[in-house]
TITORPA-468531 format. One line per field, with one value per residue (C-alpha): x, y, z. Coordinates in steps of 0.02 Angstrom, whole numbers, always signed. Layout:
% TITORPA-468531
east	c(X,...);
north	c(Y,...);
up	c(Z,...);
This chain:
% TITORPA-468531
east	c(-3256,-3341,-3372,-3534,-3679,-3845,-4016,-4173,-4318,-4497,-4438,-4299,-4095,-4042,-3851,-3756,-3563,-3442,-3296,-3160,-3041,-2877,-3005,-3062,-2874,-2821,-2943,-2917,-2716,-2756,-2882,-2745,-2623,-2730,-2718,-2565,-2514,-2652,-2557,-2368,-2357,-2300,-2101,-2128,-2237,-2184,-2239,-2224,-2365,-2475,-2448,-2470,-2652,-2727,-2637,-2521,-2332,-2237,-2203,-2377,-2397,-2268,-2383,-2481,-2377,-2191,-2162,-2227,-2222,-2347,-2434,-2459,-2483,-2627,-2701,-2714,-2779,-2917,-2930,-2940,-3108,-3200,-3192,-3237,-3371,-3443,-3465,-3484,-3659,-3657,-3680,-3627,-3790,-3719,-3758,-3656,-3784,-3738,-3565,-3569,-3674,-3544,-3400,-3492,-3517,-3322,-3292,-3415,-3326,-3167,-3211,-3336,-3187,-3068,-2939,-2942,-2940,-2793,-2666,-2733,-2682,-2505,-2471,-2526,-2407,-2248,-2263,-2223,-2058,-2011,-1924,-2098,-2164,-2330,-2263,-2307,-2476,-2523,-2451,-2580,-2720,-2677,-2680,-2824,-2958,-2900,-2901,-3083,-3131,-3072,-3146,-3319,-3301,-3264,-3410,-3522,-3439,-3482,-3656,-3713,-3683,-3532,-3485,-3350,-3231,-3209,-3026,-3077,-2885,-2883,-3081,-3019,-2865,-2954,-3061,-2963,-2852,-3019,-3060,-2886,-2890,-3064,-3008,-2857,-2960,-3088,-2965,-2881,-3057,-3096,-3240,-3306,-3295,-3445,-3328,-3455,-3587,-3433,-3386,-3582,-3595,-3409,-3469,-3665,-3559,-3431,-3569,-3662,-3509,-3473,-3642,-3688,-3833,-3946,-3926,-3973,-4132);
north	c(-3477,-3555,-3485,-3503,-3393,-3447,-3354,-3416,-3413,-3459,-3613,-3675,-3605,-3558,-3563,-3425,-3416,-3285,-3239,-3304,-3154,-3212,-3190,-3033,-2983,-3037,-2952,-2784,-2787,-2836,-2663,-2578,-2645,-2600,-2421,-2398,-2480,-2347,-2218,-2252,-2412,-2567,-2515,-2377,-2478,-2541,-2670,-2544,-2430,-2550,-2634,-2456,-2415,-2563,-2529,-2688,-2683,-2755,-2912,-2941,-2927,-3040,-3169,-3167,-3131,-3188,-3026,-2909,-3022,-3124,-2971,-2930,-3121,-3140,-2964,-3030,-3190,-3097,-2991,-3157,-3217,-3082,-3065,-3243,-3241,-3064,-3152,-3347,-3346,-3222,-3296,-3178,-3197,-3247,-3078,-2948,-2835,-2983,-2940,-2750,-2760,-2888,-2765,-2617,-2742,-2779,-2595,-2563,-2701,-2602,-2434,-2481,-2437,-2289,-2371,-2534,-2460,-2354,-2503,-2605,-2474,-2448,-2612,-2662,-2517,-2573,-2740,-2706,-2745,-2936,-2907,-2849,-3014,-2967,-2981,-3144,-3148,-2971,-3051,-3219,-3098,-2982,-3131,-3234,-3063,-3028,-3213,-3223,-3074,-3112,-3287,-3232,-3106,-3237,-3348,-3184,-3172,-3358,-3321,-3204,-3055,-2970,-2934,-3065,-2930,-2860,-2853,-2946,-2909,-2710,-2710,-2815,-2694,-2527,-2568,-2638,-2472,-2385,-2459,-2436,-2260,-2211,-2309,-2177,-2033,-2072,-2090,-1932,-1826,-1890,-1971,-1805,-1918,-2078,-2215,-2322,-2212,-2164,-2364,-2404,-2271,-2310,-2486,-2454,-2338,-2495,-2642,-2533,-2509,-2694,-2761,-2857,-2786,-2928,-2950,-2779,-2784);
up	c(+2767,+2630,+2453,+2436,+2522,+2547,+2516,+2568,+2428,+2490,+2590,+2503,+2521,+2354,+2336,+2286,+2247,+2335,+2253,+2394,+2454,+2329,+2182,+2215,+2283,+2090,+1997,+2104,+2044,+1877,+1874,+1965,+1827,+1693,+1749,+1765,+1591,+1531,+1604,+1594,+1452,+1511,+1481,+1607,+1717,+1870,+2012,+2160,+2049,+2032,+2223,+2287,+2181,+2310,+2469,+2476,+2495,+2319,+2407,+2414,+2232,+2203,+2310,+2164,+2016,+2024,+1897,+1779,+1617,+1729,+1747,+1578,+1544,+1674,+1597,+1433,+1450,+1557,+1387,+1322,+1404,+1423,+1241,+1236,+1351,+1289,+1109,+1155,+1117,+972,+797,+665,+543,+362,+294,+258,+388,+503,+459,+487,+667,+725,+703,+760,+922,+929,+936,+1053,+1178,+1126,+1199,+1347,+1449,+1427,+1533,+1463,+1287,+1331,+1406,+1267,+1135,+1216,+1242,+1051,+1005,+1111,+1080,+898,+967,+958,+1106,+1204,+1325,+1204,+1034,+1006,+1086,+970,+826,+847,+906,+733,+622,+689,+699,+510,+453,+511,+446,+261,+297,+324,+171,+45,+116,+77,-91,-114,-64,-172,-40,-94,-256,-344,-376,-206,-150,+23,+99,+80,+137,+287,+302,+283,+408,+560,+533,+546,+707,+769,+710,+807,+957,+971,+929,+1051,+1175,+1134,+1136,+1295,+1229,+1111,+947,+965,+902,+895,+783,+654,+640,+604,+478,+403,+393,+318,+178,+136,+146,-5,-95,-97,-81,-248,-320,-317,-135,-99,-228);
């Protein structure tokens, strides 16, 4: 069957693209993995879980991932680009507003799904391990998010935006453990504490405290 439907507009077909049945088949296990590394970890996970949450025996899973480090490998490069594609066409405006509404946006991405927040919390926390299959990828991931964010500080610094004498690594610091810090307590209210309005007012608070005077005048 071909992958492509077709839909007529006025007198012309206009083509539209179907998902074909192994797609859809690998983005259902990769949900149903996703749940079940939110609720056991990926230690405690297993490939019988996650075969079960869509009906298919564990062979069948195996059809499509070999093991569960290919799993968690196909899960996070998934993580991978839907980040990329959710912020592709996003440029972060060279102000240090432009600076605060992009990380109240990466939060934002963080949380717009409890499950997804919760495996990506546990695994982050597990693969603190070096033994973990995810150590590696979390360490790049932790080092690349942190490098940018001290890179675009130092260009605000340089612009006149920031004050000169701002310690840009313990700003940086202070507030990814902030966003780690509401991402866990928004899991663990059940969604009671808005993340996302106590990051933009967090955020508003440190951009004033930083701001240089001038650039605020």
């Amino acid at each position: 069957m071909s992958d492509v439907e077709y839909e007529t507009s006025h007198d012309r077909p206009v083509r539209r693209r179907r998902a074909p049945k192994g797609e859809k088949r690998r983005e259902a296990l990769l949900d149903a993995a996703t749940a079940v590394f939110a609720e056991h970890g990926y230690e405690a996970a297993s490939m019988r879980r996650v075969a079960e949450r869509v009906g298919i025996t564990p062979v069948g899973l195996l059809h499509h991932f070999p093991n569960k480090t290919a799993l968690l490998e196909a899960l996070l490069a998934r993580r991978d680009r839907r980040v990329t594609e959710k912020f592709a066409a996003l440029e972060m405006a060279p102000t240090l507003d432009g600076f605060v509404a992009f990380a109240v946006m990466s939060l934002r991405f963080s949380v717009e799904s409890r499950q997804e927040c919760q495996a990506a919390m546990r695994i982050n926390v597990e693969s603190l391990s070096s033994e973990h299959p995810a150590h590696v990828w979390q360490q790049e991931k932790f080092a690349l998010t942190h490098d940018h964010a001290r890179g675009h500080l130092r260009q605000l610094i340089e612009a006149g935006e920031v004050r000169s004498d701002v310690d840009v690594d313990a700003v940086v610091t202070e507030m990814f453990a902030v966003m780690d810090g509401l991402q866990i307590q928004w899991l663990r209210s059940q969604g009671e504490v808005d993340a996302v309005a106590v990051f933009d007012g967090y955020l508003r608070r440190l951009a004033e405290a930083i701001r240089r005077e001038e650039a605020g005048a």
